[in-house]
C-alpha positions in Angstrom: 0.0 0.0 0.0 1.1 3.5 -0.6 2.6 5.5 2.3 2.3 9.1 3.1 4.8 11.1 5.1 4.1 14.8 5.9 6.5 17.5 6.0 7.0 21.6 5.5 3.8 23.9 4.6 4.3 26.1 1.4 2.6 29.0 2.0 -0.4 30.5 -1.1 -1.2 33.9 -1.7 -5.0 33.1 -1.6 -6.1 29.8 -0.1 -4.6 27.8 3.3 -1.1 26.8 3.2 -0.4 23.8 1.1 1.8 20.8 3.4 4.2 19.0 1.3 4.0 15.0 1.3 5.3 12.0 0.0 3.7 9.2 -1.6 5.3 5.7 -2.5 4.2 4.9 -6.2 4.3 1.1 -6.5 6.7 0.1 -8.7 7.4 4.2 -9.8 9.6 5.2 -6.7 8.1 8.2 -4.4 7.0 11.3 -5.6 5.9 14.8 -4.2 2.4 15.9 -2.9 1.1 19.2 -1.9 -2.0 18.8 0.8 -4.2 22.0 0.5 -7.0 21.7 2.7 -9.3 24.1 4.1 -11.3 24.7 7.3 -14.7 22.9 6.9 -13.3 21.0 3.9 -16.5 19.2 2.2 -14.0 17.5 -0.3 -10.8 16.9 -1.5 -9.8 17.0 -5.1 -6.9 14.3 -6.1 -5.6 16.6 -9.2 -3.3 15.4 -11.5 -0.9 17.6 -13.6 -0.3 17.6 -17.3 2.0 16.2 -19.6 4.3 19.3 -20.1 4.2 21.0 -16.1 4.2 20.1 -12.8 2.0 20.2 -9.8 3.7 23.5 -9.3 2.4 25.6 -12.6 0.9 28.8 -11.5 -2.4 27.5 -13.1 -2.3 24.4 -10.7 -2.1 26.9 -7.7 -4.4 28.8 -8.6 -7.3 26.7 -9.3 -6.5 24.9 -5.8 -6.4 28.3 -4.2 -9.6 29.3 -6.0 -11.4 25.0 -5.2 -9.7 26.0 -1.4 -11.9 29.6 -1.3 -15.2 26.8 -2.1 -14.3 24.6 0.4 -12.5 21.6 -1.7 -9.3 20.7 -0.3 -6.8 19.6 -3.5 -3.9 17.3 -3.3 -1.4 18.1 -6.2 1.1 15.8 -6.8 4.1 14.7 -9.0 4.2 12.0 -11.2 7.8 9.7 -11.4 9.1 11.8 -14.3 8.6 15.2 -13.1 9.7 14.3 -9.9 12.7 13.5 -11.7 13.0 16.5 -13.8 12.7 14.4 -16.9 9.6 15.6 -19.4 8.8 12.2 -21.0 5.9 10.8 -19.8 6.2 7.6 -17.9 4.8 4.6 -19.4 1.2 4.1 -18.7 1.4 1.4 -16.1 3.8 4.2 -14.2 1.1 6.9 -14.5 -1.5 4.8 -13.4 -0.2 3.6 -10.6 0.9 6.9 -9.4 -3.1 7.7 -10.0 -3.8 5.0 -7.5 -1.5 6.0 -5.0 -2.3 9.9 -4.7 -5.9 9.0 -4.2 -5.0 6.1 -1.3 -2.7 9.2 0.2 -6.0 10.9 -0.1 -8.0 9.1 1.9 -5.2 8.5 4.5 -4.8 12.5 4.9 -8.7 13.2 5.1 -10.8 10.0 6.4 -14.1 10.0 5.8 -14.1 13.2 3.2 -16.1 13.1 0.1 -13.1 12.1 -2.6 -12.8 13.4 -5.9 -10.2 13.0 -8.8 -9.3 13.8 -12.1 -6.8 16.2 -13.0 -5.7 19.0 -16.0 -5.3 17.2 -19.4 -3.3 14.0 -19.6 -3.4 13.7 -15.4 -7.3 13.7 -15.9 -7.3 11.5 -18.9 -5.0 9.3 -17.2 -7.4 9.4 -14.0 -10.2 8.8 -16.1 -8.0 5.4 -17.7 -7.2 4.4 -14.0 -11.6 4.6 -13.0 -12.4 2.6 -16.7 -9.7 -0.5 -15.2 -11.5 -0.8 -11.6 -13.0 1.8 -9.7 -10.4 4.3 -7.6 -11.8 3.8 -4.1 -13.9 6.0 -2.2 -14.1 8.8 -5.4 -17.6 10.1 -5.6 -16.6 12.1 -9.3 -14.2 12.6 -11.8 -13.3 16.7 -12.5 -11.7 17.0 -15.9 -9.9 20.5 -16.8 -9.5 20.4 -20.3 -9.7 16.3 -21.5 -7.2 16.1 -24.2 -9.8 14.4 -26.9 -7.0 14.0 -29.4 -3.8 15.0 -30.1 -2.3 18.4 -31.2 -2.1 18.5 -35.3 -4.2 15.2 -35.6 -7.7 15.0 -36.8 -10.4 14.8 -34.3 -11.7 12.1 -33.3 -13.0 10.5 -30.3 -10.9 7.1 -30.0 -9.2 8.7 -26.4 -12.9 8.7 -25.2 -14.0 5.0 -25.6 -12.7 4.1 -22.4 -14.7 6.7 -21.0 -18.1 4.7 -21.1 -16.7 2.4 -18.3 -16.2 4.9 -15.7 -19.0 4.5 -13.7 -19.0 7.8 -10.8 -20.4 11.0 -12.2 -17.7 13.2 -14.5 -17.2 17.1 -14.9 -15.6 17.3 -18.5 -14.4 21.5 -18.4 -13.2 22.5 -21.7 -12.5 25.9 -23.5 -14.0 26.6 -27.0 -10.7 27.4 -28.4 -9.4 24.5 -27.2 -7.5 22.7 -29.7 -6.7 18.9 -28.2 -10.7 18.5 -28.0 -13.0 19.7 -30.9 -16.3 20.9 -28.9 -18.9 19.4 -31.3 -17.5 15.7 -30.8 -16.9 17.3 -26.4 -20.3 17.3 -26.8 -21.2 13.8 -28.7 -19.1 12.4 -26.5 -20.7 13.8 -23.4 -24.4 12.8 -24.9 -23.2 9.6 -24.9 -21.8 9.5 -21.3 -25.7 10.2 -20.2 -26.3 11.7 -16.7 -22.7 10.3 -15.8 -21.4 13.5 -17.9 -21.6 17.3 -17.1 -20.0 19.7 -19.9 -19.0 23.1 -18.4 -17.7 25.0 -21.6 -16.0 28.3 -20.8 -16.4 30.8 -23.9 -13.0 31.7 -25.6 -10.5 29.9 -23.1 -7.7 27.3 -24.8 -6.6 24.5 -24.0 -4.8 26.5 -21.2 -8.1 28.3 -20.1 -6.3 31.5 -21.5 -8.5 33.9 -22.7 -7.9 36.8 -25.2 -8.1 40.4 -23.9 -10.4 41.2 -26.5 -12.9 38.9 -24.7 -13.1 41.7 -22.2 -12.6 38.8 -19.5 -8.9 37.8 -18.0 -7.7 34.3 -17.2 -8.5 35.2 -13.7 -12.3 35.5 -14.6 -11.6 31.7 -16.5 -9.8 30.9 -13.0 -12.6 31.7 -11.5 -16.0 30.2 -13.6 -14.0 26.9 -13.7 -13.9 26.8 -9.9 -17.1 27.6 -9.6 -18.4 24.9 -12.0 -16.9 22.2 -9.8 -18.2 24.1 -6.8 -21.6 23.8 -8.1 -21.3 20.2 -9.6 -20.1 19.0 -6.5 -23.5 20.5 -5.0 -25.9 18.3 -7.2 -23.7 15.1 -6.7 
């Protein structure tokens, strides 16, 4: 079984301080967590990173500061080959497994609170992967910033999605218009098929980044903000 062992609080301009852990990946050596968890928590969000940054990117804090203001507690966290500075992707077993262990260190660090997962691009699709093989104990939902539906320069298509229709807790799919890893018309085919397992949350012209143009007249704080409070809300009706 994973282990978790605490250690010094990093300290966030806008939500509680975030306490850095580690978690024993099976098989993947131990990487780093970040435990942000607010007073009157009513869950914690297991939230993966993406392929190309870490648990540290400013966008990664600042949603969990934002999800920490709602009361959702995060847990960030590494996987082997960021830990190790590398940026090639472990193999998918590797990713998995480190899925597997952030949500058991999870529910060691908060007993009994409502868990969710998911995570920003691949670290959600990879989540999502991880849910379709067996269920990821004790998670009551799947949050999804930005699914990566296909790959940049390739032709959309929804074969990364298949899996998706053996995940059986609720899922919050959030995805930008501009968004160019996931063509919105087959988002939405995709989601349709899902049933009421799906929500769609689509925030007008945010990329797959959730930047927004200043000629929107809105600022990737506003996106910041609507995409926290979609998960805020989603969480509600769950």
């Amino acid at each position: 079984m994973p282990k978790t062992r605490a250690g010094a609080a990093t300290k966030s301009s806008r939500g509680p301080a975030a306490r850095a852990i580690r978690i024993e990946v099976p098989g993947g050596g131990t990487v780093s967590g970040l435990l942000q968890l607010p007073e009157s928590a009513r869950a914690l969000f297991v939230f993966a990173h993406g392929a190309g940054a870490g648990m540290r990117h400013p966008f990664m804090g600042a949603l969990a500061d934002r999800l920490a203001a709602r009361g959702i507690g995060t847990l960030r966290y590494q996987f082997p080959y960021t830990e190790a500075g590398s940026r090639r992707p472990d193999s998918q077993p590797i990713l998995l497994a480190t899925v597997r262990a952030a949500v058991e260190a999870a529910r060691r660090a908060a007993p009994g609170l409502a868990a969710l997962a998911g995570g920003k691009s691949m670290g959600g699709r990879m989540t999502t992967i991880a849910a379709a093989e067996s269920p990821l104990d004790g998670v009551r939902g799947i949050v999804l910033v930005g699914f990566p539906l296909h790959g940049m320069g390739q032709p959309p298509n929804t074969a990364r999605a298949e899996h998706l229709m053996r995940v059986t807790v609720p899922s919050l799919f959030l995805q930008g218009t501009r968004d160019t890893l996931a063509d919105l018309d087959l988002m939405r085919g995709v989601c349709e098929r899902l049933g009421p397992r799906a929500t769609l949350h689509v925030v007008d012209g945010a990329d797959h980044s959730f930047h927004l143009l200043k000629r929107s007249g809105r600022t990737d704080d506003d996106a910041l903000d609507e995409l926290a409070d979609a998960t805020s809300a989603w969480l509600d009706r769950l």
